[in-house]
N, C-alpha and C positions, 0 to 999 in steps of 0.2 A: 579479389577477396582472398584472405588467406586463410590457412587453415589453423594457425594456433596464431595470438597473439602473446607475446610472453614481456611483462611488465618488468622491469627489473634487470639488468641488464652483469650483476656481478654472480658470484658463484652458483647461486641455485637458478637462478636466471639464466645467464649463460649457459652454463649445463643441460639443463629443459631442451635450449635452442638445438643447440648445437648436437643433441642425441634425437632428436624429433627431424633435423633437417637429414645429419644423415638416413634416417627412414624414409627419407624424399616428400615428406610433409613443407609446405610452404609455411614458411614460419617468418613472423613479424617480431624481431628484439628493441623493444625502445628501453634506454638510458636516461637518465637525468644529468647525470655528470658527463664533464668532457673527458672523455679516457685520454694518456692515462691519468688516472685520480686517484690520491692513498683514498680509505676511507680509515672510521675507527676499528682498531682488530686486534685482538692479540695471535694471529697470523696463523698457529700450529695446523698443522695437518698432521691427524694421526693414521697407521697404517693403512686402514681399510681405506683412507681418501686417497692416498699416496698412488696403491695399488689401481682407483679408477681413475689419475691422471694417466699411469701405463696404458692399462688397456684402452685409453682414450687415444692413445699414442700422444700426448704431451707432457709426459713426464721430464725427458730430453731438454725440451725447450724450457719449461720450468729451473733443469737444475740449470740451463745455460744462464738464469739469470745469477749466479753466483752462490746462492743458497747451500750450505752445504747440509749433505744428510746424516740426520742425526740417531746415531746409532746406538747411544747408550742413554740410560735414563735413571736420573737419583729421586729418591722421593725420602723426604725426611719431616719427622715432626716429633712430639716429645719425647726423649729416648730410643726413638724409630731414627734406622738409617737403613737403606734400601737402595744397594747401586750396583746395575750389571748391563747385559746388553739389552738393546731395546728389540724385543721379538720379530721375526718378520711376518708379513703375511700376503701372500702371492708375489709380485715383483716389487712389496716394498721391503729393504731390510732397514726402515729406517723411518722419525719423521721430519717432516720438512716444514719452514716457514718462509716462505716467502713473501716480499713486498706486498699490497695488496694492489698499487699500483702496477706491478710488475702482472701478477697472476690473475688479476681480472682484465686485464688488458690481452694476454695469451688468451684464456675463455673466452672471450668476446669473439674476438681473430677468427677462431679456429670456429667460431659456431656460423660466420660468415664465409669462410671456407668451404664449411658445407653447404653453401646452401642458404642459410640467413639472411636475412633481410637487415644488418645491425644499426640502429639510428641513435648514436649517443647525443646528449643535450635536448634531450627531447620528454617534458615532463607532462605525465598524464593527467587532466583536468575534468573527465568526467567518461562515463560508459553510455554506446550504444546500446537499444534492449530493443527487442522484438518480443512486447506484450511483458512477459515478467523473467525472460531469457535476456543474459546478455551475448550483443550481439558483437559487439567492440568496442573499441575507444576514441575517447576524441582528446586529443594534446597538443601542447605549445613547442612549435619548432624552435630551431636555434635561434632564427630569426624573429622570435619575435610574433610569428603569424599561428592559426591552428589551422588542424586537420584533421581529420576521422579517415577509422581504418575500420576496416570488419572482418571477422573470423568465426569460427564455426567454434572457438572453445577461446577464452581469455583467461591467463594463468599471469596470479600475481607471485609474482616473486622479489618483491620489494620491501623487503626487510621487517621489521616488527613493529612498525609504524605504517605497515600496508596504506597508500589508496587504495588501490583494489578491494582489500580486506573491508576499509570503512565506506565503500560506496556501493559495496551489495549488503553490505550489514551483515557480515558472516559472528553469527554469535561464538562466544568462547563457550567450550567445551568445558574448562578446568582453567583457573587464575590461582597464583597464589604467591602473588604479591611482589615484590622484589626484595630482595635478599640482604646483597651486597653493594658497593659501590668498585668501581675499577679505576686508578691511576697507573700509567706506566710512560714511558721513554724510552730511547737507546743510549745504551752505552758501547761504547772502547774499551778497549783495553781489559774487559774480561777472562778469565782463565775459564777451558769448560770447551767439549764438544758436543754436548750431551743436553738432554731437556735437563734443567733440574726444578725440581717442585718441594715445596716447602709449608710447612700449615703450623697453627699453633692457636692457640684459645684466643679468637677475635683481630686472627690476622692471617693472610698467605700469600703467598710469593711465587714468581714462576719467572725462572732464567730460561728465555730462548732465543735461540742463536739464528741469523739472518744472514740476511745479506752484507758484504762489503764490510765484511770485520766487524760487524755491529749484535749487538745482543738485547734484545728486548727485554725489559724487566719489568715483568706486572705485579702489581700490588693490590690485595682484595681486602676489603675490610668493612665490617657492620653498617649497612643503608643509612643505621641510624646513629653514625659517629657525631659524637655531637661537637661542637664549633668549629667545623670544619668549613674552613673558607676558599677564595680563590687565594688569598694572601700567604695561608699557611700550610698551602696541597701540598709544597714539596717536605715541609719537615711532617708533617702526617706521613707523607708518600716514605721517606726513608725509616721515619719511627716503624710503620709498618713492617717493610722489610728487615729491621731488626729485630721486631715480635716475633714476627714468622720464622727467621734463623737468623739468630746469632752472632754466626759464623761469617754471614753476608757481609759485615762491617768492613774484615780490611777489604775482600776484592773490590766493594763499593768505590771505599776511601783513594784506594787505587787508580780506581777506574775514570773515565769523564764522560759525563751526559754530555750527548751530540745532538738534542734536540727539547725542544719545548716537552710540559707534563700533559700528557692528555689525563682526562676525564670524563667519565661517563658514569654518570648516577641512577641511567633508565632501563637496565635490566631485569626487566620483567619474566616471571614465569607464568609461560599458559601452550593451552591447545585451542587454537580457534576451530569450528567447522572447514572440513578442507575442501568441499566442493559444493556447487548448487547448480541452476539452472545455464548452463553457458560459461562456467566460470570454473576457477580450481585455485588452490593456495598452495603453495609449496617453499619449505625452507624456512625462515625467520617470520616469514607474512603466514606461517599455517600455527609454526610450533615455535616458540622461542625459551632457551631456559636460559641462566646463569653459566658468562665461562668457564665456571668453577673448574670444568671437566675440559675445557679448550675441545669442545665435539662442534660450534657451529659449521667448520667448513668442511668437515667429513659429511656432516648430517646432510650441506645442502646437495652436496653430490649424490648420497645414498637416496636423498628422497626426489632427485632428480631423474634419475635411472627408475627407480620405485614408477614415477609417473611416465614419463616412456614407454617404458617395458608395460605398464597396464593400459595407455590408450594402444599401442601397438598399431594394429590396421582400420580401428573401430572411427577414427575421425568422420564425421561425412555419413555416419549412422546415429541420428540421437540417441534412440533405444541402449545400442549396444556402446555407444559411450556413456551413458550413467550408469550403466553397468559398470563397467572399466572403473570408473569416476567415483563408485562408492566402494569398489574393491582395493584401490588405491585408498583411500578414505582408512578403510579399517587397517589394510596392515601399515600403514603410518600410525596408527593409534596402539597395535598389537606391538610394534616392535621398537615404539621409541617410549612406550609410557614405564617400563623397569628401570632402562637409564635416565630417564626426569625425576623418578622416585629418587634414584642413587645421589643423584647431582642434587636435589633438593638437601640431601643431607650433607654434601659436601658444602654445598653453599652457608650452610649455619654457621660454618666457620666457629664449631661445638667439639673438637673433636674429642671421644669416651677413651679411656683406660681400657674398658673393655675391647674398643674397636681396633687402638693400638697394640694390644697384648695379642689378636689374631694377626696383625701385619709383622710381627715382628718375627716371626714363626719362619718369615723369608730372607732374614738374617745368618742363619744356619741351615735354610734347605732354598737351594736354587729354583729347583722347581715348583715350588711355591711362590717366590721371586716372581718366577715368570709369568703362571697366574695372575698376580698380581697386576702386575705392569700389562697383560696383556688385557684383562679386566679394562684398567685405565686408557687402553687406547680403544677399548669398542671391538676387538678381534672378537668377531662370532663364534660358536662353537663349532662349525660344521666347516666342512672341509675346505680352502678356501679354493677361489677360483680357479680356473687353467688361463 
């Protein structure tokens, strides 16, 4: 029997694992995909994630996948230009994007390193329960056959299309609807070391820089664009990034796409309930909003550590794990519902005169600049870590 089961095998998943195993917790990681595996992303890590690959001590092997770190950060949109260094905060001066096949593939490793039990290709098809507890899981190995597993706590972290989520019935908390839609690619041949972000009335754009000389370029634009096909993604996808800047034309024209357009139209914003009898949500599977703000992969680490850090010793005590389990619960709720509010408005893809006339303020004073930008990456106020 083990003592956590953890669904979900990439960033918030991995993470759980691999922070629960080093506190000597027996911990069960089942995957769906065969690592390594890209999935859909638009990749950034902003500081505060940077900082808990450090103290995770895999920061290293991260940047050895070639990613380099990004230290400066432009943010532009009508009459707004916005370009200096990007803040540090603990040991990151910087953010990073890396592959997702690359960085979920490290997460996984390392959560098996500790301790882990990691089972990729292994997709979960229904829960154990003892009376109205669940107790664990039962899923389809690689092969083809199934098995059940049991645990003393089962933690979905399988992105915002949860099993987990729809097979205890975890109600939503707060829905509100989806927003935007997301097209992006890589290209070559880019000029830029830097994030650069981009926005304009019903479009925005986001240049970041990768791996292996490549630069990712995501394009966001109204859910409800209308005749938007598979046929004509890529001249929306470039219109787009001309709405959003301008300026983007010649590096574009420059440049060459080195891969197929992805697409994703199901970005949904909500909070589901994060925990119940036997069970917990964490990452994408609890809270998902709009990349608008590029915070998924910060988020799933911070509420990774969040659930950690609150079951702590308590595993193996029910009482004093739903304690844990609702304390975890609220400060996920306390401390991620102001930037879902923010990011809801970034997502409108609305931006005011008024809102612009306060950003522009960091045009002639740095330190407002940094505010800013430091706002954008999620830097808390308090002091950061040692």
């Amino acid at each position: 029997m083990y003592d956590v089961i953890v669904v979900g095998g990439r960033c918030a998943g991995a993470a759980t694992a691999l922070l629960l195993a080093r506190r000597g917790h027996r911990v069960l990681l089942l995957e769906r995909a065969r690592f390594p595996r890209d999935t859909l992303s638009t990749l950034y890590i902003h500081q505060p994630g940077v900082d808990r690959l450090a103290r995770w001590g895999l920061l290293d092997e991260v940047r050895a996948t070639g990613c380099p770190l990004l230290r400066r950060v432009s943010l532009s949109g009508p009459g707004l230009r916005l370009e200096g260094p990007a803040p540090a905060w603990g040991a990151a001066g910087g953010g990073l994007a890396p592959r997702r096949h690359a960085l979920d593939t490290i997460l996984a490793r390392a959560a098996a390193r500790a301790g882990a039990d990691f089972r990729d290709g292994c997709s979960v098809t229904g829960l154990l329960w003892d009376g109205d507890t669940v107790a664990g899981v039962r899923y389809r190995t690689p092969g083809g056959g199934t098995d059940d597993a049991r645990a003393r706590l089962v933690v979905g972290a399988d992105g915002r299309n949860s099993s987990v989520a729809r097979l205890v019935g975890a109600p939503y908390l707060r829905e509100d609807g989806r927003l935007t839609l997301a097209l992006y690619t890589y290209w070559s041949g880019l000029p830029g070391d830097g994030l650069g972000l981009y926005s304009a009335l019903g479009a925005a754009a986001a240049l970041v820089p990768t791996q292996d000389g490549l630069t990712l370029v995501n394009v966001q634009l109204p859910r409800d664009t209308p005749g938007l096909t598979r046929d004509n993604a890529r001249h929306a996808y470039l219109a787009g990034a001309l709405r959003a800047c301008a300026d983007l034309a010649e590096p574009l024209a420059a440049g060459r796409q080195e891969d197929r357009l992805f697409r994703c139209t199901d970005l949904p914003n909500f909070f589901r309930r994060a925990y119940g009898p036997g069970w917990a949500l964490v990452g994408d599977a609890g809270h998902h909003k709009d990349p608008a703000s590029a915070q998924g992969i910060s988020d799933a680490f911070a509420q990774a550590e969040l659930l950690a850090g609150c079951l702590a010793e308590t595993i193996g005590d029910p009482a004093l794990m739903e304690k844990a389990l609702r304390q975890y619960a609220e400060e996920r709720d306390r401390r991620w519902t102001p930037p879902y509010e923010f990011n809801l408005g970034v997502a409108r893809l609305t931006p005011t005169e008024s809102h612009l006339a306060v950003l522009r303020q960091g045009e002639t004073d740095p330190l407002f600049r940094d505010q800013v930008f430091r706002a954008l990456a999620g830097i808390p106020a308090e002091v950061p870590p040692a």
